[in-house]
C-alpha positions, 0 to 999 in steps of 0.5 A: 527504443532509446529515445522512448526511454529518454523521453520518458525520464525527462518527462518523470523528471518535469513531472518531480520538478512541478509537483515539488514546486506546486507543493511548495505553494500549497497553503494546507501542508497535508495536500499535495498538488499533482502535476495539473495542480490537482489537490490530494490528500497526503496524511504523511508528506515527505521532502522531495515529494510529487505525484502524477494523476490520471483521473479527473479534479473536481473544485481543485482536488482529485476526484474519480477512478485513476492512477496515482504516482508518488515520487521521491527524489524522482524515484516512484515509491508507490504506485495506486493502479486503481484507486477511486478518490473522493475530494481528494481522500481514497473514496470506495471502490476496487484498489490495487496498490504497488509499493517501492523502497526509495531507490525504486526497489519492489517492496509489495503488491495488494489488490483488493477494495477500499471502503471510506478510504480503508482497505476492507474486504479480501486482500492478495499481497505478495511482498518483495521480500517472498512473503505472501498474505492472503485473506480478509482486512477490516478498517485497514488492518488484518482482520478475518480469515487469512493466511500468511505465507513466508519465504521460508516455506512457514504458513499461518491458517486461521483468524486475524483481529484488528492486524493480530494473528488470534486464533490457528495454526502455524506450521513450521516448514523445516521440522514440520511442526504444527503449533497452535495459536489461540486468543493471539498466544502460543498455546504451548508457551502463553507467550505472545504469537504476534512479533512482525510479520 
């Protein structure tokens, strides 16, 4: 068991070291190769940065249903466990994608499905944090039916627009309270009801 880990941890390791050596030799600085030399799209690239690939490269860039790795400074940051690539760029198709802090720590989970490479359609995302949404995004963001649940035992139930909450109820765990939320305000205050989730 211990030489499996071992093992593992060179091969992590050779894997960080390539790709950063690959990046280097890149000529477009928003692609980054994996570890075949594979292109993918990379919109925010950052130092000590590598990927490893499973799924297949058509004309130099990664193309096809597989799992894709990211690394930081040899720690997994985030890990696509199905994600359908077109040319390099998240294409259509069902996604799950896990998140890490850059220690390695959980960070969240989402499942659901890409169309043209944003998440669209109904969405599970659990958060490290105990933090828990649940319904439908549009072009990257919340949009639609959905409920948020926190750690705290609060809730939202009702309808997102473009990442906001618009419209329903928010329902305070302790005293128990419904407040309601209506064109993205409190109804009781006017104030904005859409401070970070």
């Amino acid at each position: 068991m211990l030489a499996l880990r071992a093992a593992c941890l060179v091969m992590v390791l050779n894997l960080a070291f390539a790709a950063d050596a690959a990046q280097l030799e890149t000529a477009q600085p928003l692609w980054t190769k994996d570890q075949n030399g594979c292109l993918h799209w990379n919109p925010k690239p950052q130092p000590n940065e590598s990927i490893a690939w499973t799924g297949g490269c058509r004309n130099g860039k990664a193309t096809g249903q597989g799992e894709r790795l990211w690394f930081s400074n040899g720690f997994l940051t985030m890990h696509d466990k199905t994600i359908p690539l077109d040319k390099g760029k998240r294409g259509t198709g069902p996604y799950q994608q896990v998140n890490y802090d850059e220690k390695g720590v959980f960070q969240s989970d989402c499942t659901g499905a890409l169309v043209k490479g944003k998440w669209h359609g109904p969405f599970n995302c659990s958060h490290g944090n105990g933090d828990k949404y649940i319904g439908n995004y549009r072009n990257g963001k919340r949009h639609g039916e959905g409920q948020y649940f926190w750690a705290s035992g609060d809730k939202f139930r009702g309808e997102y627009r473009d990442g906001k909450k618009w419209t329903g109820l928010y329902i305070h765990a302790i005293s128990g309270k419904w407040l309601p939320i209506i064109a993205g305000r409190w109804a009781h205050s006017g104030k904005s009801a859409n401070k970070s989730e």
